[in-house]
N, C-alpha and C positions, 0 to 999 in steps of 0.2 A: 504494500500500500504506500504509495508516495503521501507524504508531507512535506510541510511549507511553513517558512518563518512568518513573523510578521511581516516582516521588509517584502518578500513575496507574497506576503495573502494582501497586502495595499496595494502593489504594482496589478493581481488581478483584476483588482477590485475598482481600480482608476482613483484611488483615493491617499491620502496621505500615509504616513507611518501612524504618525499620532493620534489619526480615528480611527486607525485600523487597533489599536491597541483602547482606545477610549472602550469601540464596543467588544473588543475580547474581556476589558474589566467589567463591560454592563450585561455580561454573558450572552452575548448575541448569536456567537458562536465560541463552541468550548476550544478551548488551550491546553497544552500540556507543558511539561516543563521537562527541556533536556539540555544540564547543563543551567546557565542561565538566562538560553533563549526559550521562549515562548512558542510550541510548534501546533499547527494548526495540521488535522489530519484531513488527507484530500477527500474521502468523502462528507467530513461533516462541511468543507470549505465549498465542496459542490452545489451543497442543499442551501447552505445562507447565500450563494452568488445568484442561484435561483429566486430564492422571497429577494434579496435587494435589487435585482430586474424589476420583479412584480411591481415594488417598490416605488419604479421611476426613479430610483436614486442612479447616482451613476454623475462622470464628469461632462456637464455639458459642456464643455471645449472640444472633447475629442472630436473629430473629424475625419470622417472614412472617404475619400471624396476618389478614388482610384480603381478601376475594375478590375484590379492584381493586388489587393488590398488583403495584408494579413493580419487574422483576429486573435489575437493570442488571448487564451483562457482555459478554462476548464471542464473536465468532461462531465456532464451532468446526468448524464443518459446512455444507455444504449438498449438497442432493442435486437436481439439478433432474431434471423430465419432462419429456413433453412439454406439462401444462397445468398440471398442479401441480409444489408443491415443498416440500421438508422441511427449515428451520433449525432448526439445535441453537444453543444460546446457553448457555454453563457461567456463572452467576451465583455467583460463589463456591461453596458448599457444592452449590449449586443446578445440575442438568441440564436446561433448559427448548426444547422440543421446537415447535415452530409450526408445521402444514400450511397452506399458502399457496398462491397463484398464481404460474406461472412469471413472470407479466406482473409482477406485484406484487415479485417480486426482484428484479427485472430494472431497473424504475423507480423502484427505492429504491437502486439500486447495490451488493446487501449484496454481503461479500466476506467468506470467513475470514480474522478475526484481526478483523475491522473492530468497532469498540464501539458496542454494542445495549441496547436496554432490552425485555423481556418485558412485558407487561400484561396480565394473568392476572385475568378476570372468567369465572365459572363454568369453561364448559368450553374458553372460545375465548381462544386465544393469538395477542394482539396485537404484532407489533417495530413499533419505531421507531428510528430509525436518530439514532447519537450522543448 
């Protein structure tokens, strides 16, 4: 299971260090402690990147403004079949959605909570993994 500092659960999250630590002390989402960093586990980071979408929070400066535009975030989803399969990936403000090969997730090892990047040319949604 991937984990993520704080300094990494802000950078997903488009948000500061110091909120990103406000709401780990306002239990928003849980922390643990290794050493004396604060480590956030990728799927509970999965679920609260989900509600703070819902949310509307999110940085409104960001600017996607490129048709080869990559969303780096987190895996929040997966759905396999039996040939295909469906990743969600919440990029900050961003919901980004990928239909793929079962073989294709399979040999990339994705997993929810695991940190992704979208690549978003025309219609087709490319991950790459970390």
């Amino acid at each position: 299971m991937e984990s993520y500092t704080i300094g990494q659960t802000a950078d997903l999250l488009g948000v500061s260090i110091d909120t990103a630590r406000r709401w780990a002390d306002a239990d928003r989402f849980p922390t643990r402690r290794e050493g004396k960093r604060r480590i956030v586990d990728g799927p509970d980071l999965a679920a609260f990147c989900v509600e703070f979408a819902q949310e509307g929070a999110g940085d409104e400066d960001t600017s996607y403004t490129s048709a080869r535009n990559a969303f780096p975030g987190i895996i929040t989803g997966i759905k396999l079949g039996d040939v295909s399969a469906q990743v969600e990936i919440q990029a900050g403000p961003h919901r980004v959605v990928s239909l793929l090969t079962r073989e294709a997730v399979e040999e990339l090892g994705i997993e929810v909570g695991m940190r992704a990047t979208a690549r978003v040319k025309s219609t087709s949604v490319h991950i790459e993994r970390g």
